[in-house]
Short mmCIF file of the C-alpha atoms (twelve columns), coordinates in Angstrom:
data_MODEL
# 
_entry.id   MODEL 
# 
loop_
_atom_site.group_PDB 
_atom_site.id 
_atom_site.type_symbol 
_atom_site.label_atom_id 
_atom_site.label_alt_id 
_atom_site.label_comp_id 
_atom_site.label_asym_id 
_atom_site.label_seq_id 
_atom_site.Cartn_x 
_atom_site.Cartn_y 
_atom_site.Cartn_z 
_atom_site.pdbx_PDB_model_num 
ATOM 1   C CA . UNK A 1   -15.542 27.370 19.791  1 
ATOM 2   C CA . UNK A 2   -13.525 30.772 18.978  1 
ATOM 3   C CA . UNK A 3   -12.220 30.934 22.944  1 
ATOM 4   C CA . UNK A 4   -10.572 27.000 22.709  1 
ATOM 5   C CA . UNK A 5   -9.061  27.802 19.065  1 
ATOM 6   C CA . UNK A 6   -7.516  31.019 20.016  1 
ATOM 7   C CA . UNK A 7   -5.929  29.666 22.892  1 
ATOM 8   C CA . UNK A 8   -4.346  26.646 21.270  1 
ATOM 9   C CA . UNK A 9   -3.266  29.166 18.195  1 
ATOM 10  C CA . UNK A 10  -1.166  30.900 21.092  1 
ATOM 11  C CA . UNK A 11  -0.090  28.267 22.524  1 
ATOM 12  C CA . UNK A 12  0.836   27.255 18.907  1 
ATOM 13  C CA . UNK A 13  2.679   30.666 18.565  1 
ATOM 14  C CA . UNK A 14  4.527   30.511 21.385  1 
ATOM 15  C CA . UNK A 15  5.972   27.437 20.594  1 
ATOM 16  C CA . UNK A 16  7.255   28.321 17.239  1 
ATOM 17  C CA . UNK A 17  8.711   31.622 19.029  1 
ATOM 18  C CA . UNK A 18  10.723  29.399 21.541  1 
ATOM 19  C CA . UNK A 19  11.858  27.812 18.313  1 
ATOM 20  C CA . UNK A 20  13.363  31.155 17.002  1 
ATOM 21  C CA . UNK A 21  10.971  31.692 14.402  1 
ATOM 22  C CA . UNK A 22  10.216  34.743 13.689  1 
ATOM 23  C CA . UNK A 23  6.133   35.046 13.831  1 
ATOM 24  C CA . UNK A 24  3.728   38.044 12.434  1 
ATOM 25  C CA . UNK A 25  0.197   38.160 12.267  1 
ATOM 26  C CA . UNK A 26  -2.577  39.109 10.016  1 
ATOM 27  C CA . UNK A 27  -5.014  42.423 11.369  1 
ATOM 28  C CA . UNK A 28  -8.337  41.731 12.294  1 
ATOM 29  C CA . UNK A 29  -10.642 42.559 9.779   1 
ATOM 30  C CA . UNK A 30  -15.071 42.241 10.179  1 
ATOM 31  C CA . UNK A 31  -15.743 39.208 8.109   1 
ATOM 32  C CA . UNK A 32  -19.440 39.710 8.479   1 
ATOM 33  C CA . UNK A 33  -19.196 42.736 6.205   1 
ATOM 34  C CA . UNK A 34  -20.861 42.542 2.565   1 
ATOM 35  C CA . UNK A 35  -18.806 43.507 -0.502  1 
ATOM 36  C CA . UNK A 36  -19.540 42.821 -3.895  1 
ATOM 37  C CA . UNK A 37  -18.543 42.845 -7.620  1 
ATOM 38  C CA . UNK A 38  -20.799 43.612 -10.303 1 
ATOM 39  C CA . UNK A 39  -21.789 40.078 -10.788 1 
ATOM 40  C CA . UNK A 40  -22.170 38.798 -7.202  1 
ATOM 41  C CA . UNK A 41  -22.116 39.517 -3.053  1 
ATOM 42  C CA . UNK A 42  -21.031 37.444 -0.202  1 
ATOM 43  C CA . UNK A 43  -19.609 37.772 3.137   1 
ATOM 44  C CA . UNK A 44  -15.735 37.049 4.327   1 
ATOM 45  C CA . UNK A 45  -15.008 33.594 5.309   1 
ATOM 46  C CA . UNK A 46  -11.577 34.108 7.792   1 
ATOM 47  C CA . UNK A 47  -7.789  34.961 7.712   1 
ATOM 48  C CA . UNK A 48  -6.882  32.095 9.601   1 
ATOM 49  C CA . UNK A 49  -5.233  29.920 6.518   1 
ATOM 50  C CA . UNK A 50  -2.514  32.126 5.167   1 
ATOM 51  C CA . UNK A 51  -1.407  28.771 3.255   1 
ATOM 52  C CA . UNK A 52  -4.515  28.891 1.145   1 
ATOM 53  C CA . UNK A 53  -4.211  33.027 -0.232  1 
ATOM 54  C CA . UNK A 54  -0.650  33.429 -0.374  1 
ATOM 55  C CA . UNK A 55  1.802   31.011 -2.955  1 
ATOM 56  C CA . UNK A 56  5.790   32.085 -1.798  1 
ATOM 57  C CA . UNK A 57  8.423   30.898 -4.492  1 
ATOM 58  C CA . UNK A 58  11.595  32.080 -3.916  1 
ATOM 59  C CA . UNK A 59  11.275  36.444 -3.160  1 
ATOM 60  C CA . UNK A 60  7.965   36.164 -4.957  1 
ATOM 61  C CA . UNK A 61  4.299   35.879 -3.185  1 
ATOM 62  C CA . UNK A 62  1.956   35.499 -5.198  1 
ATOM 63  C CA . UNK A 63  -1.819  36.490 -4.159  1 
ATOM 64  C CA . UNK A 64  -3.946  33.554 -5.435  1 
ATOM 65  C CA . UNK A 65  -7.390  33.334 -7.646  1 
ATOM 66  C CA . UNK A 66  -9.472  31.636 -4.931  1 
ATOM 67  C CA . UNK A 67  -12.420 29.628 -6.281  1 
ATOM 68  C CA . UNK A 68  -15.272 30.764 -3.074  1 
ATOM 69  C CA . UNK A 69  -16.299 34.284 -3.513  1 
ATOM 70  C CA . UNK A 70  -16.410 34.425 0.123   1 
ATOM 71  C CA . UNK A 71  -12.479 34.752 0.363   1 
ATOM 72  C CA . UNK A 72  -11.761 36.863 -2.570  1 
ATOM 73  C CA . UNK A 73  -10.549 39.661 -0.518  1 
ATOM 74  C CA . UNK A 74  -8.969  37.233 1.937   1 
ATOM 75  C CA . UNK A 75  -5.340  38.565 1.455   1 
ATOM 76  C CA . UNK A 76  -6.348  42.398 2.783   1 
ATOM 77  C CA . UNK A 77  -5.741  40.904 6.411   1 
ATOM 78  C CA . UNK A 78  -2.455  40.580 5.348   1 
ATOM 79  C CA . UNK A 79  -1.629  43.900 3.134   1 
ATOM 80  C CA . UNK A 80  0.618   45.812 6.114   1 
ATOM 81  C CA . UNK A 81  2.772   42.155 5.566   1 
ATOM 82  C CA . UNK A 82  2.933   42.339 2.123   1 
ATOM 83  C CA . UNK A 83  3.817   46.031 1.655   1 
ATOM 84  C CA . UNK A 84  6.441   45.509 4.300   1 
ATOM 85  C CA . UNK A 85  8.105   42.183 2.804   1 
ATOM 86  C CA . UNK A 86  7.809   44.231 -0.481  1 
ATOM 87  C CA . UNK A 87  10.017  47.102 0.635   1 
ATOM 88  C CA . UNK A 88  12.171  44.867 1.855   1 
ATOM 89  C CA . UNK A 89  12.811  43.521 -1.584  1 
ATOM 90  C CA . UNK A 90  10.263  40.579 -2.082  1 
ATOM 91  C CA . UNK A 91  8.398   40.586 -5.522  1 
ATOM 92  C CA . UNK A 92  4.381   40.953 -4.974  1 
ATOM 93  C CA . UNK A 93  2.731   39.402 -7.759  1 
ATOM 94  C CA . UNK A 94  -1.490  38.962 -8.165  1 
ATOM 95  C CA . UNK A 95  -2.650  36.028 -10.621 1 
ATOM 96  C CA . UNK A 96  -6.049  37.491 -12.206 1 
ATOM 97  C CA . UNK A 97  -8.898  37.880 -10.029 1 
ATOM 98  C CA . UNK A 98  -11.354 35.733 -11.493 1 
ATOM 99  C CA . UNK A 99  -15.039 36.514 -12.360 1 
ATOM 100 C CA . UNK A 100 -16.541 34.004 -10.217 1 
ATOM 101 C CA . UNK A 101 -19.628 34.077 -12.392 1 
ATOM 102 C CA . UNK A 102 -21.674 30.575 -12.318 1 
ATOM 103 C CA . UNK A 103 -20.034 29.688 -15.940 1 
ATOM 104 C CA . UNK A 104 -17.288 29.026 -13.291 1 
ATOM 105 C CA . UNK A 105 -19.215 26.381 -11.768 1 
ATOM 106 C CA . UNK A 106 -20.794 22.486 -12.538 1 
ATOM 107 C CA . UNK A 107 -24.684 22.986 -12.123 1 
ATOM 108 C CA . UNK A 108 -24.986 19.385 -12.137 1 
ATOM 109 C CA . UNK A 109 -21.737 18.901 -9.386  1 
ATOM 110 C CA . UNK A 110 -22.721 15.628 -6.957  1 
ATOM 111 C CA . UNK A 111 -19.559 14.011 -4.773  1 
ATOM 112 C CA . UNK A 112 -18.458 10.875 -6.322  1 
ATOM 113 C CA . UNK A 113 -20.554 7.705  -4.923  1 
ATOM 114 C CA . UNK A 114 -18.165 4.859  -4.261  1 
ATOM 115 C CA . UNK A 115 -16.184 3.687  -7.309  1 
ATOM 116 C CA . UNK A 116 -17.785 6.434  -8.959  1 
ATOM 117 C CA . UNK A 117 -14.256 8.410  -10.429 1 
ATOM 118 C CA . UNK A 118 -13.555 11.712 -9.501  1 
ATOM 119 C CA . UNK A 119 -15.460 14.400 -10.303 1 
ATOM 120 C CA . UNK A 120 -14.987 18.562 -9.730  1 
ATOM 121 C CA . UNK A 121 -17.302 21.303 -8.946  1 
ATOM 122 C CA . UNK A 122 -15.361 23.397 -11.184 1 
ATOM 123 C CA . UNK A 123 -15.052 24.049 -14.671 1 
ATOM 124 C CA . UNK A 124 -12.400 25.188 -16.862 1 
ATOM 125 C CA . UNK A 125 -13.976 28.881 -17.429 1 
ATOM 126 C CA . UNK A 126 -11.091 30.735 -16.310 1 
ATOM 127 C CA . UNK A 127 -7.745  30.055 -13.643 1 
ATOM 128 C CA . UNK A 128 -8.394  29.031 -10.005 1 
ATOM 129 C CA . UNK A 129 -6.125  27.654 -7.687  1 
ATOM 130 C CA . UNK A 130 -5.514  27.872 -3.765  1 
ATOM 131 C CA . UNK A 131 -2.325  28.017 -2.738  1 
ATOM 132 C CA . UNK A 132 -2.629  24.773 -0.215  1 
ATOM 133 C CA . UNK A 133 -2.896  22.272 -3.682  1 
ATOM 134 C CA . UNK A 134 0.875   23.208 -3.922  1 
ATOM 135 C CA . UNK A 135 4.046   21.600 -2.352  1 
ATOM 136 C CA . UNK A 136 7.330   22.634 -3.316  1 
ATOM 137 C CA . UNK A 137 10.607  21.007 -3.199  1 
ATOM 138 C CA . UNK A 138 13.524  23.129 -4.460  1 
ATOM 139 C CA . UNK A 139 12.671  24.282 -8.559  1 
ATOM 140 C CA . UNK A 140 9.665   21.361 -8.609  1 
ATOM 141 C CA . UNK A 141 6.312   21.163 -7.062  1 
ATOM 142 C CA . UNK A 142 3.570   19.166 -7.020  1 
ATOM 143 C CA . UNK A 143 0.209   20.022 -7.075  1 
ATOM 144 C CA . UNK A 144 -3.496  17.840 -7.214  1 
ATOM 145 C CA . UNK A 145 -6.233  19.314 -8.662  1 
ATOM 146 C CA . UNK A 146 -9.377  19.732 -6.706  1 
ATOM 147 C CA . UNK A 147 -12.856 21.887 -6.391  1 
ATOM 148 C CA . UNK A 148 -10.703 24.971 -5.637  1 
ATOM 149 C CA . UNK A 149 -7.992  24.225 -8.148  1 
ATOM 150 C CA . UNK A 150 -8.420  23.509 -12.246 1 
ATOM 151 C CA . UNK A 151 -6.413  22.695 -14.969 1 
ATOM 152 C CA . UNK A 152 -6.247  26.520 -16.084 1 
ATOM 153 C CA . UNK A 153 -4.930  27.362 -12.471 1 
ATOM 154 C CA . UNK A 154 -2.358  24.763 -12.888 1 
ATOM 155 C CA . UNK A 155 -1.491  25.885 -16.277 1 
ATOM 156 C CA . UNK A 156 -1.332  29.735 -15.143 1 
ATOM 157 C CA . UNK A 157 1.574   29.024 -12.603 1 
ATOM 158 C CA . UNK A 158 3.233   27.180 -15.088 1 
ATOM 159 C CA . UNK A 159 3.476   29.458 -17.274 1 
ATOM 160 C CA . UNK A 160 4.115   32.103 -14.703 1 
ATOM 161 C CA . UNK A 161 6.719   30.494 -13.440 1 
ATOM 162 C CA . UNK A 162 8.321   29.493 -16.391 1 
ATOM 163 C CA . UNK A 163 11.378  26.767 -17.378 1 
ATOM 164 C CA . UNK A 164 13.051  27.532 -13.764 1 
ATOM 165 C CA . UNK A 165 10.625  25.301 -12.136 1 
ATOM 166 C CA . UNK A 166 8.674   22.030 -12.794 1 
ATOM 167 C CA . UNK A 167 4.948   21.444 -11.981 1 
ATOM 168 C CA . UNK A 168 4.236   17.596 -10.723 1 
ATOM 169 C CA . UNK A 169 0.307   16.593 -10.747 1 
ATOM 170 C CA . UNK A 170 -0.382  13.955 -8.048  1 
ATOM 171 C CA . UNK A 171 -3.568  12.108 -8.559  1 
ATOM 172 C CA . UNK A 172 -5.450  12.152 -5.749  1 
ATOM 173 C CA . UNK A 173 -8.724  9.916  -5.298  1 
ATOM 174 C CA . UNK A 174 -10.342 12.080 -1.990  1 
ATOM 175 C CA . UNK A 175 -14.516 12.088 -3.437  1 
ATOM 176 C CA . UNK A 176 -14.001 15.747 -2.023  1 
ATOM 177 C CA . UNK A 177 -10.693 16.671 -3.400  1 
ATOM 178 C CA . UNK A 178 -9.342  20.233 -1.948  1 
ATOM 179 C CA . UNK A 179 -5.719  20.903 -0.102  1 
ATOM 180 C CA . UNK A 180 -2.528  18.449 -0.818  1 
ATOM 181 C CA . UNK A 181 -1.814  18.742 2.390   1 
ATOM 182 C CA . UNK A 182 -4.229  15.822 3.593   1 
ATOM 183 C CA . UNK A 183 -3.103  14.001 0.530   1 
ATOM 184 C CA . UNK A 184 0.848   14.204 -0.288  1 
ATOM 185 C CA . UNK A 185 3.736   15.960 2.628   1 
ATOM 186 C CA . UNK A 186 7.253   16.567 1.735   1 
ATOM 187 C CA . UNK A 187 9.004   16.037 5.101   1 
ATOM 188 C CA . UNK A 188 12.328  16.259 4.302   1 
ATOM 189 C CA . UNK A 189 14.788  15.343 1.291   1 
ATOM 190 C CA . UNK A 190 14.041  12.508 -0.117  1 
ATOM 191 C CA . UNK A 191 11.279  11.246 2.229   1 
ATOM 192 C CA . UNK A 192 7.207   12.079 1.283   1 
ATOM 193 C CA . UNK A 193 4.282   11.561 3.351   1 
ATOM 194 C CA . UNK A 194 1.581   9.716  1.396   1 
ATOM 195 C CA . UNK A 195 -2.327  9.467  2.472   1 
ATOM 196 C CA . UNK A 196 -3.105  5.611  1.515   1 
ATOM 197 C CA . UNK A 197 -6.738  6.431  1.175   1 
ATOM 198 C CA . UNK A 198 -6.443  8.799  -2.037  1 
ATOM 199 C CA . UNK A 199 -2.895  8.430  -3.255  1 
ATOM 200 C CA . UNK A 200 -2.039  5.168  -5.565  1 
ATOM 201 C CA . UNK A 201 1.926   4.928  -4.808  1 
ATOM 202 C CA . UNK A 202 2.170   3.211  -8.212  1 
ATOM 203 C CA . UNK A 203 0.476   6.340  -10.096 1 
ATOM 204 C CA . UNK A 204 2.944   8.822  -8.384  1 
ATOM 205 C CA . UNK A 205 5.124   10.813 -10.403 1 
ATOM 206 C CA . UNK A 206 8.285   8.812  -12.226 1 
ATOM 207 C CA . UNK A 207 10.722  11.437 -10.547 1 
ATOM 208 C CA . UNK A 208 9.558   10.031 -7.176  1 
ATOM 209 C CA . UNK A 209 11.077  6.656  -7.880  1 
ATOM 210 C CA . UNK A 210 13.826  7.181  -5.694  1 
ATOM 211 C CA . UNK A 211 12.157  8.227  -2.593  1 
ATOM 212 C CA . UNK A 212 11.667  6.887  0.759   1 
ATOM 213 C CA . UNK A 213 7.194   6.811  0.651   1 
ATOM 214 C CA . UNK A 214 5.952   6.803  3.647   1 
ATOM 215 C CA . UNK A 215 2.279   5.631  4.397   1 
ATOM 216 C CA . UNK A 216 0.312   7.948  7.168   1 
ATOM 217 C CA . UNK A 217 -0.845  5.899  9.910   1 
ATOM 218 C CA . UNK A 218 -5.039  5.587  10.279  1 
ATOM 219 C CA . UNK A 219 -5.802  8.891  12.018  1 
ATOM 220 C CA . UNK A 220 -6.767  8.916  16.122  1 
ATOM 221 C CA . UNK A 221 -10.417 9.091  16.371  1 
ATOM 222 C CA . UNK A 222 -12.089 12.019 17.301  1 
ATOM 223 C CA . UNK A 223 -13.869 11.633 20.343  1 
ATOM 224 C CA . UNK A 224 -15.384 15.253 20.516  1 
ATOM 225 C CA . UNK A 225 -19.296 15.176 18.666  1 
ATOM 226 C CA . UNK A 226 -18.649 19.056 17.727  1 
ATOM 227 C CA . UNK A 227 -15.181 19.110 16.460  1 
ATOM 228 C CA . UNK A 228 -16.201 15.728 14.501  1 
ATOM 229 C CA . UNK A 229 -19.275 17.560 12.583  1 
ATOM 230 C CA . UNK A 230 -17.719 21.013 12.158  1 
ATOM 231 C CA . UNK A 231 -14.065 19.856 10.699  1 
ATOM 232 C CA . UNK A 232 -13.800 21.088 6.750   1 
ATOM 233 C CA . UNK A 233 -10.748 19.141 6.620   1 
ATOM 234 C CA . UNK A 234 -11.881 15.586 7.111   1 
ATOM 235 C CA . UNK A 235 -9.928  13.144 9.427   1 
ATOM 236 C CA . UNK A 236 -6.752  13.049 7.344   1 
ATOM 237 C CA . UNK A 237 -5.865  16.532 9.177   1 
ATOM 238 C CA . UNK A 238 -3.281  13.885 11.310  1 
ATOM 239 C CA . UNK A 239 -1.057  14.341 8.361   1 
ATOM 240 C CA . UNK A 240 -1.525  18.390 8.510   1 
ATOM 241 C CA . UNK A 241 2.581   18.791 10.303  1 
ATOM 242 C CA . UNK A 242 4.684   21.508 9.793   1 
ATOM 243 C CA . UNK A 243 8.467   20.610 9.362   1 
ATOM 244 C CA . UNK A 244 10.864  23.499 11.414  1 
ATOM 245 C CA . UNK A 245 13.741  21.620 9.202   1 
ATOM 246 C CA . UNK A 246 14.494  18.644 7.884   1 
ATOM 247 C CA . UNK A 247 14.568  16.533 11.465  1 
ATOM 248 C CA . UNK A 248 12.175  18.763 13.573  1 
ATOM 249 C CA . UNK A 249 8.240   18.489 12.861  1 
ATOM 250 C CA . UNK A 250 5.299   19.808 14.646  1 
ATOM 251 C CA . UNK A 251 2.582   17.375 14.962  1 
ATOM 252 C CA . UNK A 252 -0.966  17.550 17.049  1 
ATOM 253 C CA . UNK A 253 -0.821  16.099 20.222  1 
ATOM 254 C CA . UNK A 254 -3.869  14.125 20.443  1 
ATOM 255 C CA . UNK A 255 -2.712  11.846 16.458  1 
ATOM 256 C CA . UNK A 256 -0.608  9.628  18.692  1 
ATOM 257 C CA . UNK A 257 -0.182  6.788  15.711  1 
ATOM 258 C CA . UNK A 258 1.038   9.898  13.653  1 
ATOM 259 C CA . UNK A 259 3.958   11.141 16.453  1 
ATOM 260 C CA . UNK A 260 4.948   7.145  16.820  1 
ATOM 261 C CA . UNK A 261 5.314   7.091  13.264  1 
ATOM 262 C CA . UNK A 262 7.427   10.423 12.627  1 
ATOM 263 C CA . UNK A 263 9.954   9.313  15.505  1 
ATOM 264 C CA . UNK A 264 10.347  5.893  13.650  1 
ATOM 265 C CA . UNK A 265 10.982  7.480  10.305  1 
ATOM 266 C CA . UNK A 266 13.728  9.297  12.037  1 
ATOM 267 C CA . UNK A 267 12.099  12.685 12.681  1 
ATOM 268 C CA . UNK A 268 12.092  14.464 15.718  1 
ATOM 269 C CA . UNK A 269 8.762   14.885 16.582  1 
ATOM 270 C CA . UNK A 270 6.720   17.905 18.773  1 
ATOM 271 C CA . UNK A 271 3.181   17.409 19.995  1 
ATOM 272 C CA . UNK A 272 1.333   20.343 20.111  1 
ATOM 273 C CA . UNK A 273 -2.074  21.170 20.801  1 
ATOM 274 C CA . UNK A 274 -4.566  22.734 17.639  1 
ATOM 275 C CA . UNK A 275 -7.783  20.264 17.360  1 
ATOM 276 C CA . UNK A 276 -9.774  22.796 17.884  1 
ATOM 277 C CA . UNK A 277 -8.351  24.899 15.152  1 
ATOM 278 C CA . UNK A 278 -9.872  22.764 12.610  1 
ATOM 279 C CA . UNK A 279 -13.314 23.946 12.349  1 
ATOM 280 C CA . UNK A 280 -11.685 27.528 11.311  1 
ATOM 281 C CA . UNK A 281 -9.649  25.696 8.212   1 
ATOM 282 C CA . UNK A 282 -7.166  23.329 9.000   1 
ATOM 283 C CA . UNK A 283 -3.772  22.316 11.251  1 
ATOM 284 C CA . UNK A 284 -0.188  23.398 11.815  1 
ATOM 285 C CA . UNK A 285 0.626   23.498 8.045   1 
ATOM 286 C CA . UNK A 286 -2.356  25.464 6.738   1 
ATOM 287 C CA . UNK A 287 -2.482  27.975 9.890   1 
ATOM 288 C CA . UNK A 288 1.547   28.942 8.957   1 
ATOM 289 C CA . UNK A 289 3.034   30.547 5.308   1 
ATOM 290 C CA . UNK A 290 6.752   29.881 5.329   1 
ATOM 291 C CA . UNK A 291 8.327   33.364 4.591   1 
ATOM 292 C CA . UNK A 292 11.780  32.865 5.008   1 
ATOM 293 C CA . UNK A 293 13.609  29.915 5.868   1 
ATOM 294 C CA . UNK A 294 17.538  29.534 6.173   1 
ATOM 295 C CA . UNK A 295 19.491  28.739 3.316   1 
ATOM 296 C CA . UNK A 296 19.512  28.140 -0.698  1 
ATOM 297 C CA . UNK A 297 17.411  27.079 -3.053  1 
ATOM 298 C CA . UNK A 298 18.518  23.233 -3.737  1 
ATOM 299 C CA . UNK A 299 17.297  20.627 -6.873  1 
ATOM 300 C CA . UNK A 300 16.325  17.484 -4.893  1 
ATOM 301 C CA . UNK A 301 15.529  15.917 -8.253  1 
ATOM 302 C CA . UNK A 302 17.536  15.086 -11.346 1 
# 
């Protein structure tokens, strides 16, 4: 499955590259290697979801307290990046690397059955959070919690970030909550991308009242047995689009309902090719970290 993804993830690179985007790349690293702390071992999981280990507000990146022990050195693919963007004048922050001890953990976690409410694997023992239960739109972001994400997580960038910025919960209803980015996608000013299996548009936030909400289309079957059993993302990855600015958007080729739908909303959609990406972690928006983009920081909300 490796040859397939790599070659779409080029393909995928060389696209943004004919966009002018600048594009770097994690090193390689072994990720069957053992490491350990003193209360646990595990092997690596993969680098290929900089979205997930990385949360970049402003000129800070922050490294983030993942919640699998597997990925708790995920961000040393990326330390040449971070020293660089750091001489260059970012801020390089690291929220508290958690114990990951099984206090940490629900012994008695099952999914939700239907109707059942929502339950998490995690407990509120210390901060988690990935990166990829975050959104941000100007000084305000929203956020769901999930099994990689508690309340203490949620409560540590708060507080880390301080009055500058507001911190929006969305309540999502996925049995298997983990990622926003299946759930809830800013696309542009004033205009969200809403999944209408786990998002209640009457429980979203008040200061989303104004907004255009638009509903994701049902997702293009999967055809392909393998890429259907080996997905972690779940067939919601349709809504997994990376906006280049506020009328440009990449979208996978083979969601068709999802490209009809962007161009009708106004955007200015372009297919590209990255089911086979999935099994490795996700789509367009969790396989890119924006960096930089091109001009200020704006308030979108009153």
């Amino acid at each position: 499955m490796i040859g397939p993804a790599q070659e779409e993830l080029d393909q995928f690179v060389a696209l943004l590259q004919s966009l002018g985007i600048s594009v770097t790349r994690p090193d390689p690293v072994d990720h069957r290697r053992r490491f350990s702390t003193p209360d646990w071992s595990a092997r690596g999981f993969c680098n290929t979801c900089p979205r997930d280990s990385m949360l970049v507000i402003g000129d800070e990146i922050i490294e983030t307290p993942m919640a699998w022990p597997s990925r708790y050195f995920e961000t040393h693919s990326y330390r040449a990046l971070l020293k660089d963007y750091f001489r260059r004048g970012a801020r390089w922050t690291a929220a508290p690397k958690p114990q990951l001890t099984d206090e940490l953990y629900d012994p008695g976690y099952r999914p939700p059955g239907p109707g059942e409410p929502v339950r998490y694997i995690l407990t509120e023992f210390e901060p988690v959070f990935d990166a990829a239960d975050f959104v941000r739109a100007g000084r305000d972001l929203f956020v769901t919690r999930s099994n990689v994400t508690n309340r203490l997580g949620i409560e540590w960038v708060r507080r880390h970030l301080g009055p500058g910025y507001r911190i929006h919960e969305i309540e999502s209803r996925c049995r298997t909550p983990m990622h926003i980015d299946t759930t809830f996608m800013l696309l542009a000013p004033g205009k969200v991308l809403v999944n209408p299996e786990y998002i209640d548009v009457d429980r979203l936030p008040d200061i989303l009242r104004t907004w255009d909400i638009l509903i994701a289309p049902p997702p293009d079957p999967i055809r392909d047995p393998l890429l259907r059993v080996t997905s972690l993302c779940g067939k919601w990855l349709s809504m997994n689009v990376l906006m280049i600015d506020e009328k440009r958007v990449i979208a996978e080729r083979h969601h068709t309902a999802m490209l009809r739908a962007l161009e009708k909303w106004g955007f200015d959609p372009v297919p590209c090719d990255l089911l086979h990406y999935a099994p490795f972690g996700g789509s367009f928006h969790c396989a890119t970290l924006d960096i930089r983009r091109r001009g200020g920081l704006e308030s979108y909300f009153e």
